[in-house]
Structure formats: structure tokens, C-alpha cells
Residue frames as qw, qx, qy, qz and C-alpha x, y, z in Angstrom:
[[0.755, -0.462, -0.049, 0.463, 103.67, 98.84, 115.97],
 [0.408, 0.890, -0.095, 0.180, 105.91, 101.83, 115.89],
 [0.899, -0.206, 0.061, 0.382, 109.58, 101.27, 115.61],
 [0.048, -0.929, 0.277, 0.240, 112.13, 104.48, 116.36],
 [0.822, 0.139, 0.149, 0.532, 115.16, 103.48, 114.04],
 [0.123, -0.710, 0.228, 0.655, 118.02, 106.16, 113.82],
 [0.564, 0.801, -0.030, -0.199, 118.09, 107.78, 110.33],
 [0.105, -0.897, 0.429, 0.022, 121.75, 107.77, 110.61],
 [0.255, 0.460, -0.848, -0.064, 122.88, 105.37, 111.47],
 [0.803, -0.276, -0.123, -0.513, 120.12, 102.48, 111.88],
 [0.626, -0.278, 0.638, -0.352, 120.20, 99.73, 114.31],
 [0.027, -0.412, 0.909, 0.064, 120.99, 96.27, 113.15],
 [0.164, 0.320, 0.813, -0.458, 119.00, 94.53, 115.85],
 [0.254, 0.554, 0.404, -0.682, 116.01, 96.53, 114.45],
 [0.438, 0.460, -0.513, -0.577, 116.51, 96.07, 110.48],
 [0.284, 0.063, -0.883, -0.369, 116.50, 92.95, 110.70],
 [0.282, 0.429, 0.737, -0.439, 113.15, 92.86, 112.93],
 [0.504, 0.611, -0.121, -0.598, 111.54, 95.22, 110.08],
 [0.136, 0.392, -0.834, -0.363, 113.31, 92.47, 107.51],
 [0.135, 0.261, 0.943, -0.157, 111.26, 89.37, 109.42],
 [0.418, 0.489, 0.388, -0.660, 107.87, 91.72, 108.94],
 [0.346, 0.485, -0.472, -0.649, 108.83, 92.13, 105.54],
 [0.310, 0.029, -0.943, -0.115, 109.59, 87.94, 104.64],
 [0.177, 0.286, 0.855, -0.395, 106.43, 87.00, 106.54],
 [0.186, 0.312, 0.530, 0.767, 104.98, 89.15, 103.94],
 [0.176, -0.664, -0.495, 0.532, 104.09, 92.14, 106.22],
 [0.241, 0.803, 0.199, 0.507, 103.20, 95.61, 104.96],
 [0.463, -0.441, -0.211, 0.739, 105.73, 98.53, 106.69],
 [0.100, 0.979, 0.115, 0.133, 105.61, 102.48, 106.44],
 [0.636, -0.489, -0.003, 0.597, 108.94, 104.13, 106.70],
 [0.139, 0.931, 0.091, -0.325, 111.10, 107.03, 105.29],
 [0.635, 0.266, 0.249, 0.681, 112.95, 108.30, 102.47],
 [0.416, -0.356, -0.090, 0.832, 114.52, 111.09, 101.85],
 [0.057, -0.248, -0.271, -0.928, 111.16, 112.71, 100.82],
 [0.665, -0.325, -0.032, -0.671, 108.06, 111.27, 102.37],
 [0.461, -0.101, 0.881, -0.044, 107.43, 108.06, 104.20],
 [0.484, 0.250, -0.761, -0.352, 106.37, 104.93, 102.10],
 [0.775, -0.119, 0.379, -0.491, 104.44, 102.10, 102.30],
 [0.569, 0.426, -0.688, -0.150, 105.65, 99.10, 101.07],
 [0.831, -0.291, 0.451, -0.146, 106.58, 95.37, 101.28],
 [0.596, -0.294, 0.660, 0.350, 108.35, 92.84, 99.30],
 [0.487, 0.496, -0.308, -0.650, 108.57, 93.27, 95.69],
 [0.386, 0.144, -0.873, -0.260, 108.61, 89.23, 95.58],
 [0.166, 0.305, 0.752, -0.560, 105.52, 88.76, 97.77],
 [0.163, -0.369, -0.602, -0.689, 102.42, 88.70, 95.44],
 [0.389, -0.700, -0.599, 0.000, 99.82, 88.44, 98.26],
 [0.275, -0.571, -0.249, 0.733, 101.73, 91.55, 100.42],
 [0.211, 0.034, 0.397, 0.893, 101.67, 93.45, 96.96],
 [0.242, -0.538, -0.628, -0.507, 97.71, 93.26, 96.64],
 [0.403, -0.681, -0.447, 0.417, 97.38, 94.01, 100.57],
 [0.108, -0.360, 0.026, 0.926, 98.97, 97.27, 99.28],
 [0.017, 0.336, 0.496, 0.800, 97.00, 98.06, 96.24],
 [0.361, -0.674, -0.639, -0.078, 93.89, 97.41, 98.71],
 [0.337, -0.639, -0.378, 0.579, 94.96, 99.43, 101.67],
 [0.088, -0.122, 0.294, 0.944, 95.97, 102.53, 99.02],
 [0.484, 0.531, 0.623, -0.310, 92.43, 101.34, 97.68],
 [0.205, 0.474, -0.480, -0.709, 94.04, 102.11, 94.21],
 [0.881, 0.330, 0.137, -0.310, 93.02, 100.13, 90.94],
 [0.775, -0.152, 0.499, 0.356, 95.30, 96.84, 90.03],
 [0.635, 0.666, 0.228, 0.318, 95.98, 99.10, 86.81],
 [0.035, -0.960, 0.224, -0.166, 97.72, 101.96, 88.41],
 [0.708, 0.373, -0.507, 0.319, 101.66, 100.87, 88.88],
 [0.698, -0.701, 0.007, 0.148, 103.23, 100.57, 91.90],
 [0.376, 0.773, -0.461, 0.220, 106.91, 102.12, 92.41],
 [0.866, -0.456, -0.034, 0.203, 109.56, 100.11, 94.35],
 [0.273, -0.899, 0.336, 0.060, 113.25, 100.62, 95.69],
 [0.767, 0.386, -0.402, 0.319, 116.67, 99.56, 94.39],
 [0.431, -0.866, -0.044, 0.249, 119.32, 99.84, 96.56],
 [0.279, -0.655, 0.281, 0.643, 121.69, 101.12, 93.28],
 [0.279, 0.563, -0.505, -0.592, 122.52, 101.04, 89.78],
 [0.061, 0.303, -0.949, -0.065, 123.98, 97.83, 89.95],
 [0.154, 0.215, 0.743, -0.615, 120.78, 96.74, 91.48],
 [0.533, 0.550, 0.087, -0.636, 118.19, 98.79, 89.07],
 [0.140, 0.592, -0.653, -0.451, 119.74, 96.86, 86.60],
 [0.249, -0.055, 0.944, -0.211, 118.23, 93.42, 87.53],
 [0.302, 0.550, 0.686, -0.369, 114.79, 95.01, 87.34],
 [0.190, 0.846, 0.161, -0.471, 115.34, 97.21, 84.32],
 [0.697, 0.294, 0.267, 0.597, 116.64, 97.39, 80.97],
 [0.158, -0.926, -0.018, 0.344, 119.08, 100.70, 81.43],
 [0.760, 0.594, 0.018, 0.265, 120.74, 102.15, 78.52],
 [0.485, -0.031, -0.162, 0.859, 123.84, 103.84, 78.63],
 [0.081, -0.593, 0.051, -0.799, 121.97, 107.31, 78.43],
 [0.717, -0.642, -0.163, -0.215, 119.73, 106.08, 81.82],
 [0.811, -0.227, -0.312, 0.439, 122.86, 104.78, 83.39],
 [0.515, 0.210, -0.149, 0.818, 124.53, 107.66, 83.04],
 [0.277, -0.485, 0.005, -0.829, 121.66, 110.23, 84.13],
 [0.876, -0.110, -0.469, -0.013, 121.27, 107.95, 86.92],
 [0.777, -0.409, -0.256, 0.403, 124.60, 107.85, 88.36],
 [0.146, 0.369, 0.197, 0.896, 124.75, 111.37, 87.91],
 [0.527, -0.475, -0.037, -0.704, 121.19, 111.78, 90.52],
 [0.866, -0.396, -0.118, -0.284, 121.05, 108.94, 92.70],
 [0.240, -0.457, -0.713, 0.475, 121.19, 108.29, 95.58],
 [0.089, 0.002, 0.079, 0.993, 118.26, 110.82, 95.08],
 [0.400, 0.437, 0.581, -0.557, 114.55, 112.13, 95.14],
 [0.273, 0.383, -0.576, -0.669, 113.89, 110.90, 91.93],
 [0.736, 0.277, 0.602, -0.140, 111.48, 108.13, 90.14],
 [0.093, 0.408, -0.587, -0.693, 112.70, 107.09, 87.25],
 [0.846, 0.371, 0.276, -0.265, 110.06, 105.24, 84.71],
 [0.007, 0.534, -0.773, -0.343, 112.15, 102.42, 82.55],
 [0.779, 0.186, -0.463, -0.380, 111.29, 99.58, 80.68],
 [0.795, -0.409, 0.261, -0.364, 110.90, 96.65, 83.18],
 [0.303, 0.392, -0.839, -0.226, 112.47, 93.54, 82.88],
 [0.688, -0.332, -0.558, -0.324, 111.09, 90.05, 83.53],
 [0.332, -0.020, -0.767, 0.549, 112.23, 89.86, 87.13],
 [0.298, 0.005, 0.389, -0.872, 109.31, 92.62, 88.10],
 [0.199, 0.453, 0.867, -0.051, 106.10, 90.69, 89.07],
 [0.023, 0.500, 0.701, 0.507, 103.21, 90.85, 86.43],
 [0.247, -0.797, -0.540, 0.107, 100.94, 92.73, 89.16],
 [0.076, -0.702, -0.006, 0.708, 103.33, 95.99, 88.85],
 [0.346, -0.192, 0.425, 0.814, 104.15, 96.51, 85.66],
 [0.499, 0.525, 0.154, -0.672, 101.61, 98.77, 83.42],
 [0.780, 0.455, 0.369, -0.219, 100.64, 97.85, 79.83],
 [0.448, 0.796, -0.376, 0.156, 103.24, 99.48, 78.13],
 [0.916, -0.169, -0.268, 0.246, 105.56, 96.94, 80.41],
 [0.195, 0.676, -0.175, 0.689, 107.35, 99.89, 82.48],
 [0.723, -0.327, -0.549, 0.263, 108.55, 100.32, 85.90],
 [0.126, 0.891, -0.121, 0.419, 109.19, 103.03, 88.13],
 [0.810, -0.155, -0.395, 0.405, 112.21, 102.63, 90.29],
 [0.283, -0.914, 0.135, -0.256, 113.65, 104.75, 93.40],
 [0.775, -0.073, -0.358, 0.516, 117.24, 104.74, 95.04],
 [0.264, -0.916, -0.110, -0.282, 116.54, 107.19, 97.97],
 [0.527, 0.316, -0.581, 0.533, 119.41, 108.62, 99.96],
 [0.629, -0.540, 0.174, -0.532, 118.17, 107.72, 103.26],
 [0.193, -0.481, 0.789, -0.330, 119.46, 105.01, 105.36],
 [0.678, 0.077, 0.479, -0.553, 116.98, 103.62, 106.82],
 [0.834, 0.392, -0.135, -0.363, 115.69, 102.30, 103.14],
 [0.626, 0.492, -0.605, -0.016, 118.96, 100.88, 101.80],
 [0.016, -0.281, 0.922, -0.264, 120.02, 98.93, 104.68],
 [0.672, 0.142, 0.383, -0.619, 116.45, 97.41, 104.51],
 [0.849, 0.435, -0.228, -0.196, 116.67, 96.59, 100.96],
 [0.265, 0.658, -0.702, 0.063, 120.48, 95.28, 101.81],
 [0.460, -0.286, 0.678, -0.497, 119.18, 93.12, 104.37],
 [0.756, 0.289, 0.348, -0.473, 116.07, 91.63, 102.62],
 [0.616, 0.009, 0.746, 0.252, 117.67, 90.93, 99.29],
 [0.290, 0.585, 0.713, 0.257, 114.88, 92.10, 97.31],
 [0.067, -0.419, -0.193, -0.885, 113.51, 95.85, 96.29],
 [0.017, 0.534, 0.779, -0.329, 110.60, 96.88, 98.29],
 [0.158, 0.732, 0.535, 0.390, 107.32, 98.27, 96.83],
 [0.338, -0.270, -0.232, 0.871, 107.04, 102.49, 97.27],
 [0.095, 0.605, 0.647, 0.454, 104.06, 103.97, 97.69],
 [0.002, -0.247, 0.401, -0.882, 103.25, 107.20, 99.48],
 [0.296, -0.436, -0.804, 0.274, 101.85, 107.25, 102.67],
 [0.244, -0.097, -0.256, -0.930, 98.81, 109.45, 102.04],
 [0.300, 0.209, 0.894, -0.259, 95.29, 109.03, 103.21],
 [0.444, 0.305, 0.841, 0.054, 92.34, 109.24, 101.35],
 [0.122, 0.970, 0.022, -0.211, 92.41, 113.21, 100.21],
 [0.542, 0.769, -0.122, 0.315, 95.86, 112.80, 99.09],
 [0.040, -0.902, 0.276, -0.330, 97.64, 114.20, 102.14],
 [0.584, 0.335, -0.577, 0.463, 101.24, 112.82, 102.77],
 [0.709, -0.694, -0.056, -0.107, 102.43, 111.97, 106.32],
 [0.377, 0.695, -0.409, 0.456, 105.29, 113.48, 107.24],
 [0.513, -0.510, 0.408, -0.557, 104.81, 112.73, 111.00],
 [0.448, 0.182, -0.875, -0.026, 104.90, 108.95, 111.70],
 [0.126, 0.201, 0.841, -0.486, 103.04, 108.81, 115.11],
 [0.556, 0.349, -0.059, -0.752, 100.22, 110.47, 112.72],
 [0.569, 0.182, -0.674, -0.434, 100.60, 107.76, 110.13],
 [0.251, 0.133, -0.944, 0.167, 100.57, 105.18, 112.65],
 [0.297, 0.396, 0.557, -0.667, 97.25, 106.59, 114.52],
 [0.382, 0.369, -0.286, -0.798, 95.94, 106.52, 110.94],
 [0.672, 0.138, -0.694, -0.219, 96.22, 102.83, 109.79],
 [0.836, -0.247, 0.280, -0.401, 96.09, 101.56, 112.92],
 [0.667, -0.237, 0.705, 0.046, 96.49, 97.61, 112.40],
 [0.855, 0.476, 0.104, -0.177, 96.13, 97.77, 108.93],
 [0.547, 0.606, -0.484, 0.315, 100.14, 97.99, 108.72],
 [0.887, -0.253, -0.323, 0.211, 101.97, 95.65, 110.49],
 [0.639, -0.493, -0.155, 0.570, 105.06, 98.16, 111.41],
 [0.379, 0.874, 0.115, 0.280, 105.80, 101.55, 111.05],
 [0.710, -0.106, -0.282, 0.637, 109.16, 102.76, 111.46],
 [0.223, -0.959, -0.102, 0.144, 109.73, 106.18, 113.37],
 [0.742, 0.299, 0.126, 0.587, 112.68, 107.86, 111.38],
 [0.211, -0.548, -0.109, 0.802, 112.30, 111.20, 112.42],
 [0.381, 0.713, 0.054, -0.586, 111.19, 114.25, 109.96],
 [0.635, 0.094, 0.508, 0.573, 111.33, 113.97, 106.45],
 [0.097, -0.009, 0.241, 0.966, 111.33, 116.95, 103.33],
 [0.379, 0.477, 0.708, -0.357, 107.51, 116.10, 102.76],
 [0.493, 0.609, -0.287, -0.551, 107.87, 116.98, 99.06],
 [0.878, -0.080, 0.467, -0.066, 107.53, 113.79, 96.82],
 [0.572, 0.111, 0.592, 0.557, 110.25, 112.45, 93.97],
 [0.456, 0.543, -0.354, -0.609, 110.16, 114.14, 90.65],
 [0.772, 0.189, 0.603, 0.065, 109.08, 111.69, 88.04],
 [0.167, 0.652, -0.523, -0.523, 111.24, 111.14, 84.99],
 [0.888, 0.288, 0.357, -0.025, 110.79, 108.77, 82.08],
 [0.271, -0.476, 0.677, 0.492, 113.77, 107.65, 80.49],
 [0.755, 0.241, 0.600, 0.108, 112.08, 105.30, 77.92],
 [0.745, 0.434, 0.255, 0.438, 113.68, 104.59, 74.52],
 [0.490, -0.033, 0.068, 0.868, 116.52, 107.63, 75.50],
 [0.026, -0.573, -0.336, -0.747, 113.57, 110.46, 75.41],
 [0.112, -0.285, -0.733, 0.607, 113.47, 112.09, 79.28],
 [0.126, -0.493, -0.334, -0.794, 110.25, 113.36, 80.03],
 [0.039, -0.077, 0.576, -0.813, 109.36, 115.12, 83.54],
 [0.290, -0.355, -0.839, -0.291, 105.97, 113.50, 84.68],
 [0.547, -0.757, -0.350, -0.074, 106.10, 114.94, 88.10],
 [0.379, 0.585, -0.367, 0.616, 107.93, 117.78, 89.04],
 [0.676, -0.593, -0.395, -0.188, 109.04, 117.36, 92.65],
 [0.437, -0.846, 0.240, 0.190, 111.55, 117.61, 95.47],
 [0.796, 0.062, 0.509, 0.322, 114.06, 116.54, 92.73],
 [0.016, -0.629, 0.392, 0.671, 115.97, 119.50, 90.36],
 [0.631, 0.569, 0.439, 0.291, 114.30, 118.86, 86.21],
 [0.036, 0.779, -0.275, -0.562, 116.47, 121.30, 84.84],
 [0.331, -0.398, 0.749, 0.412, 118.45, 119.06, 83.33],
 [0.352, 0.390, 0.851, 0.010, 115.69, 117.26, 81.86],
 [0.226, 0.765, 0.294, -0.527, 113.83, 120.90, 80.05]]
């Protein structure tokens, strides 16, 4: 199913249909304020694996999910003062940050080195999702099997077909993905330089 939501200012009525997909433990595509995403509840163990599958990644590779702030990353993350501060300093932004996890993130994301990567995109759409639901939701890119991002939504949606339960129609996005930063133990290091500014970080 594809569901136009305004970027802008989204529709109510319509979050909180995308919300029900979500608690029934549906898998959605939608946008941020780099690519679209694929995702579902970060407290939904069975929607979590339905992602690893459809990505057709391996249960070792991490999965990133959404905050919708500081206050928020905090729940899921042990954030020193430096992180906090480089943090609320970028975000709302196209950033992934990689942080030491706390116990709230389920076992099935978190890598060996017990680490998480968290987004707090400035896009609408997302945060009134997450504001709705309660919970984070998982954030993978929506990419088929070469790699190549979908920047188009009636594309993604003629891709997967029924394998995602709803995809939301947000309108364009930048189609460059996050920069990845690791904050761990106060020592940034740029993993993935992307639509996100690593000066700071050099």
C-alpha cells in the first residue's frame, strides 16, 4: 500500500494508520531527510527478523533505528557528556551516530562489541511516527539487491511489492545517506562519510 503523507506537515489521521501497521508488527518504508528507510518496531522481535530477511542481510550485521531526540537517545544509549554535546550540536540531522547500547536495545541489534547506531532525522514524517508509537523504529536503507537507494517511492513500492506492508509517499528526498560517526569511549571516528558535514570530526 502506498500512503501520500505531507512532509510538512503530516496528517494525523494517517500517522496513526502507519502507527497500527507498525504495533501489528508490520514492516513500513518511508523518508528521512536523506533516503527512505525501512523499518518497524524496535520492540517487535519477529518484525525485526522480517527485516533482516527482506534486506537478506546476516543476523550479525547491526541494524540502525530512530530516536525522536536526545532525551530519547538516552534510553537506548549510554551518552557521555562529549556525545551529548556533539549531538545537540548536529541533530535533528543526517547523521548515525555508533554508541554503546544500553539494555533497553533488543539482543538481535546490537553487535558484539554491544553498540548501537542511532538516527534523529530532521524530517517530519519520522518523528511524529516515533512520537506516536512510543518506541524508536528500526532504519535501514531502502536499497535493492545491487545497493541502489530509492529515492522515488512509487519505485520502491513496485519493487517490494507485498513484501512491505506500507510505504509512505513523502515526496523527494537528498538521496545521499547519513555520515557515520562513532562516538565510543569519547574517540569520534567517521565510518561513513555522507550527506552529513565530518569536518568537525578530522
Amino acid at each position: 500500500m502506498l500512503l501520500p503523507i505531507n512532509p510538512i506537515n503530516p496528517e494525523f489521521r494517517k500517522i496513526a494508520q502507519v502507527v497500527e501497521v507498525l504495533k501489528r508488527g508490520g514492516i513500513i518504508a518511508y523518508p528521512t531527510d536523506t533516503i527512505y528507510g525501512i523499518g518497524c518496531d524496535i520492540m517487535n522481535k519477529k518484525a525485526i527478523q522480517k527485516v533482516y530477511r527482506l534486506k537478506q542481510m546476516e543476523s550479525t550485521q547491526p541494524l540502525s533505528f530512530i530516536c525522536s531526540d536526545l532525551q530519547n537517545i538516552s534510553d537506548y544509549a549510554k551518552v557521555s557528556n562529549y556525545a551529548y554535546k556533539t549531538m545537540k550540536r548536529l541533530l535533528p540531522g543526517p547523521y548515525t551516530f555508533i554508541l554503546e547500547a544500553s539494555k533497553l536495545v533488543p539482543k538481535i541489534m546490537i553487535t558484539k562489541r554491544k553498540t548501537a547506531g542511532i538516527r534523529v532525522p530532521e524530517h517530519a514524517i519520522c518523528m511524529e511516527i516515533i512520537k506516536e508509537l512510543g518506541n524508536p523504529i528500526i532504519s535501514t536503507s531502502a536499497a535493492d539487491l545491487n545497493g541502489n537507494e530509492f529515492d522515488d517511492p512509487s519505485l520502491l513500492h513496485d519493487y517490494y511489492k507485498n513484501q512491505i506492508d506500507l510505504v509512505i509517499d513523502g515526496g523527494p528526498v537528498s538521496g545521499r545517506a547519513s555520515s557515520v560517526v562513532s562516538l565510543i569511549d569519547d574517540e569520534p571516528e567517521v565510518l561513513r562519510e555522507g550527506a552529513g558535514d565530518v569536518s568537525l570530526f578530522e
